[in-house]
N, C-alpha and C positions, 0 to 999 in steps of 0.2 A: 332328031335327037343326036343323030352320031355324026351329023354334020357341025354344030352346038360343041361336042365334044374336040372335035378337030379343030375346033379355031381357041381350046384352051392355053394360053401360054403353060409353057412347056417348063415345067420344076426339074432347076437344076441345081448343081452343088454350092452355087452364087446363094439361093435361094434357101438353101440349108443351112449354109453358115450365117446368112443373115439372121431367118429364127435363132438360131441358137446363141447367139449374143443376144439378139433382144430376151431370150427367156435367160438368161446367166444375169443380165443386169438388175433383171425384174427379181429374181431369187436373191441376187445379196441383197438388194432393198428390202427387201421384206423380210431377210434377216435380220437385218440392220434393225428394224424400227419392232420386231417381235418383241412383246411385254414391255412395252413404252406404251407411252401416252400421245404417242405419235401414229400410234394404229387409230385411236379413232376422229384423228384429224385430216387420216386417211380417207376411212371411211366417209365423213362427212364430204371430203371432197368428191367420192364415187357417188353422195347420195347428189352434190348439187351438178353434176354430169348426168347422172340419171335423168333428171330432173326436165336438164334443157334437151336430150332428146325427144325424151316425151311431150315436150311444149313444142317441138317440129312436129310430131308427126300426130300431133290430135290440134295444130293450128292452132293454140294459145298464143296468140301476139303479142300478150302485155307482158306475159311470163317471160316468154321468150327473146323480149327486149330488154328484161332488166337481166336475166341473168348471159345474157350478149353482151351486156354494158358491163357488166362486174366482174366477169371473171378476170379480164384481163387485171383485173387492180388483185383480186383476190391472189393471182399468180405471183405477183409481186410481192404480197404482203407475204404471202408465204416463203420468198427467199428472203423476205427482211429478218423475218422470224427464224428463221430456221437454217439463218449462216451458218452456225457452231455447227447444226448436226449436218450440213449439208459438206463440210469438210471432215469431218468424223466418217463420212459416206465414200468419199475421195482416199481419206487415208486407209481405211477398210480394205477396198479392192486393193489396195497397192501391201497388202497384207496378207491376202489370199494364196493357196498354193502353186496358183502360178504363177505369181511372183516370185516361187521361192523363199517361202518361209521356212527357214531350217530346221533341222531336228536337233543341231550343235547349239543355238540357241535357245530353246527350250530344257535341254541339261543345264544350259547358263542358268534357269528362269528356276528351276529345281535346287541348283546347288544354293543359291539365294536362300532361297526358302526353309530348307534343310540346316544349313546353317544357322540360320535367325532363329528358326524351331529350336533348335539346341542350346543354342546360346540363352534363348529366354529362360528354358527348362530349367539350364542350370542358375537360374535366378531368381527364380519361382514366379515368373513375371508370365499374369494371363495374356493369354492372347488365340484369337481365331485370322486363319487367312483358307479363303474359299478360290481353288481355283475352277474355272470355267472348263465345263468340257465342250459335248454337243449341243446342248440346251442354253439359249441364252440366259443371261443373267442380267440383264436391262433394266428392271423393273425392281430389284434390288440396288444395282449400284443406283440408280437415282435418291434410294432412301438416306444415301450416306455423302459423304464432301468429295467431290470429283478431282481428280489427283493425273491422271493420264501420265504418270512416269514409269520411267524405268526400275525394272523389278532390283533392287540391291538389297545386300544384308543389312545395312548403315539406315536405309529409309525404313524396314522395317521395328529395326530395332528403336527407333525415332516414334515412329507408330505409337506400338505397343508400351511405351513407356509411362507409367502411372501419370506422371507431372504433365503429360500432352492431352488438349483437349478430344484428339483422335484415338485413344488408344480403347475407348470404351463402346464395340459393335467390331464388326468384321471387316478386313481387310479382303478388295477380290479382285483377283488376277483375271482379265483375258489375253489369251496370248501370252506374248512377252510382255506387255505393260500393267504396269499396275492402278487401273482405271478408278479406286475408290477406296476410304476409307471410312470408319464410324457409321457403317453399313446395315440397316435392322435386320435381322432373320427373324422368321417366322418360327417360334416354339412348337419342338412334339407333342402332339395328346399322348402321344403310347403311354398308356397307364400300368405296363410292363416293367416299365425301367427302374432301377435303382434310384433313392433316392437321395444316394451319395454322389450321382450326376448334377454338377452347376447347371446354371442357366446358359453358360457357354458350349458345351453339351449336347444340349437338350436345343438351343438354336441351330447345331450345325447338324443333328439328327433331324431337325424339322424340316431344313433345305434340304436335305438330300434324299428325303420321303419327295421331294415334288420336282426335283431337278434333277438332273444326272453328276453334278459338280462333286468334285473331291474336296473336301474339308479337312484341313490340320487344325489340330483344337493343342493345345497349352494349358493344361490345369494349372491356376495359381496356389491350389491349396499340396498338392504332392508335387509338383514338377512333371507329373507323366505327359508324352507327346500321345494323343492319339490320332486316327487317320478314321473319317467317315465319310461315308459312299453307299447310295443305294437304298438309305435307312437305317444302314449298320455301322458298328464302330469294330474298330481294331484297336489296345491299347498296349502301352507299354515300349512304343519304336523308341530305336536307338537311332541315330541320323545314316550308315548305309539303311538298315533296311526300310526307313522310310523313301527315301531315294530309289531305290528300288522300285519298291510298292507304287510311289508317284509316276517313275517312268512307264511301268505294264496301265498305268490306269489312264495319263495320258497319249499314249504311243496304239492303244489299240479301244477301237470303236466298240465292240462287243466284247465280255468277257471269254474268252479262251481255256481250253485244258490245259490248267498252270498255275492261270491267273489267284491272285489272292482269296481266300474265301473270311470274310467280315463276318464278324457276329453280331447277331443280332440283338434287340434290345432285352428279351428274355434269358437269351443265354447270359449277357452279362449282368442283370439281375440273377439267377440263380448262380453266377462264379463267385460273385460278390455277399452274398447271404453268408 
């Protein structure tokens, strides 16, 4: 046994960095493709890998020929399929923070936002725009028209405008880009809430019961901006303190002694009575 041991090659820091790029790669992929439809295309492919092991090591010959013959096409069909997100995958990591993704950039991505917020407000013009935090948000932007631009006041306000066929579902941010428009959310049950809350509302309280993402909501019938996260809303921002509010909710991972406290769907049912 401890002769066995001694002839082990010998783990060195070569060997340490090597894992840890293979598991860095393997972890934005599977960010990547979190609540897509691409997880169980995934899976399907672990299951037809399973598969042909199991056909070596219990001797299925006929199994084990056909899917020796196929995968290789199967591998192919999958970059045929799968160019768009396989460059979505490329630009990602070149996205990441060690690339350098800036925090002066994201104030860009805020002041936008803030703006257009306001500027609707003062036009009584609805509108929702959901930005991403920790939690992907994949599986929604596919419900809506993929857009992958640049966050500005001029596109959102373009959005949001009654005459555009986009302007009726949510607008969502990851990052700096603005990956999506005419986006569906999923409605609150809270049988709590006021029923002076729209369906705009009542959609960005529904995402943010099951996501972590920040919601700006635009009432079309008062002009109020609110701010929801967590489950909760916050009403009545003026564009600094939403700015504000935006930067503590995107700049820090956990809630903090400081950070905002949102009300919940009861409270603003009993403010509003």
């Amino acid at each position: 046994m401890s002769s066995l041991l001694l002839r082990l090659p010998e783990f060195t820091w070569v060997d340490l960095l090597d894992v840890l790029i293979v598991g860095f790669i393997i972890y934005q992929l599977l960010q990547f493709i979190r609540g897509t439809h691409a997880v169980q295309m995934a899976l399907g492919g672990a299951v037809l890998v399973a598969f042909y092991w199991v056909s070596q090591l219990l001797n299925l010959e006929t199994v084990n020929w056909i899917l020796r013959t196929f995968l290789p096409y199967v591998v192919f069909g999958v970059i045929v399929i799968f160019q768009a997100e396989i460059r979505k995958v490329l630009a990602h990591l070149g996205k990441t923070p060690l690339f350098g993704f800036s925090k002066q950039r994201t104030e860009e991505v805020i002041d936008e936002v803030v703006l257009a917020a306001t500027t609707l407000a003062a036009q009584r013009t609805g509108a929702i725009v959901v930005l991403e935090r920790d939690m992907g948000l994949r599986s929604y932007i596919e419900t809506g028209i993929a857009l992958d631009a640049l966050v500005t006041y001029d596109l959102l306000i373009s959005i949001f405008n009654p005459g555009t066929p986009l302007h009726d579902g949510a607008a969502v941010i990851q990052g700096n880009r603005l990956a999506a428009a005419a986006c569906f959310l999923p409605l609150t049950v809270n049988p709590e809430l006021s029923r002076q809350l729209g369906s705009r509302h009542r959609a960005a309280i529904g995402l943010s019961e099951d996501t972590d993402a920040a919601v700006v909501v635009v009432s079309e019938e008062t002009g109020t901006i609110s701010l929801v996260f967590d489950g909760r809303i916050r009403r009545d921002f003026d564009g600094r303190g939403l700015k504000q509010t935006l930067l503590d909710l995107l700049e820090v991972t956990d809630r903090e002694e400081g950070a905002p406290a949102a009300e919940d769907g009861a409270a603003v049912a009993a403010r509003e009575k």
